[in-house]
C-alpha positions in Angstrom: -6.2 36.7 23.2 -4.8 34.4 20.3 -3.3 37.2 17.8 -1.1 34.7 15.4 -3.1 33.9 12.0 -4.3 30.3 11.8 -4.2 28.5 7.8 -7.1 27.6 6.7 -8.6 24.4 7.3 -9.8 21.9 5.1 -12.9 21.0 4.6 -14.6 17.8 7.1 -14.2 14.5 5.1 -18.0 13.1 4.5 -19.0 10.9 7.4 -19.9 7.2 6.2 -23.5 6.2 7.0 -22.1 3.3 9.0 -20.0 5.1 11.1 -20.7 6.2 14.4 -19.8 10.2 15.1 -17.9 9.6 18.0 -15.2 7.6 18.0 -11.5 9.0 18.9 -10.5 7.8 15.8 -13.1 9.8 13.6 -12.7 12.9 16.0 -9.5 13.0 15.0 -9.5 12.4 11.2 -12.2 15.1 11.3 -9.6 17.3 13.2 -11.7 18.0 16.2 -9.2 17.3 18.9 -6.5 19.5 19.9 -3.3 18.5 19.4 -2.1 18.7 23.2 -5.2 16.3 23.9 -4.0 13.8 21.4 -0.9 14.2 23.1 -1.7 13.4 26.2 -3.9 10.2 24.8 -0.7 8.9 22.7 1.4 9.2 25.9 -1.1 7.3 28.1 -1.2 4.7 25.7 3.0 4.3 25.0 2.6 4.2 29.1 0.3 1.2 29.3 2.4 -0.8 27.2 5.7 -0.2 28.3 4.4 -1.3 31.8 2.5 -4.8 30.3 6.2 -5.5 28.2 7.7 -4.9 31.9 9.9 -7.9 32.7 11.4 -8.3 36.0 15.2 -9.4 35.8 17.9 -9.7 33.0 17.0 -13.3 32.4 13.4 -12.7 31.5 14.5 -9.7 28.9 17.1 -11.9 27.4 14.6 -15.0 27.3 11.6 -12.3 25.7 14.2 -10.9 22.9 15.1 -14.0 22.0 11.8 -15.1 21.6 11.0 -11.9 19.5 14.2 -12.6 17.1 12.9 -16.1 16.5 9.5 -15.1 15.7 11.3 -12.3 13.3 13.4 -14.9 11.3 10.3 -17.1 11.4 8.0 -14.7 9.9 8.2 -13.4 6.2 9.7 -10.4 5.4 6.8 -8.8 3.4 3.0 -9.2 4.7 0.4 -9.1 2.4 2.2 -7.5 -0.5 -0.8 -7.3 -2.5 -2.6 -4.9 -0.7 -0.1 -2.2 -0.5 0.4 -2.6 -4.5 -3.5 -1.5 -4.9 
């Protein structure tokens, strides 16, 4: 049997009427999963994409970065600076 105290939890945000009830995203904003289970989905996911970025040979990961630091310099360094001053 759990013994340790828990702290309270807060109360459910209010469901929008266009949102569906079940999406992972909601179930976890509503704090319905358990930690260890959002664990486990987190490290699936950083699994997946570690194998698609998968390169074979030194060539291709030195061709990939430098593609990446090109796009970098390309790109601005603030995206859509209006919306985060809201």
């Amino acid at each position: 049997m759990h013994t340790e105290a828990q702290a309270p939890r807060a109360p459910l945000p209010p469901l929008q009427k266009s949102e569906p009830v079940f999406t992972v995203d909601n179930l976890i904003a509503r704090g319905l999963l358990p930690d260890w289970l959002i664990r486990a989905g987190i490290r699936r996911l950083l699994r997946e994409r570690l194998r698609e970025q998968q390169l074979d040979g030194e060539p291709a990961r030195q061709a990939a970065l430098q593609a990446y630091a090109a796009d970098l310099r390309a790109s601005p360094i603030a995206i859509n600076t209006e919306a985060a001053n809201e």
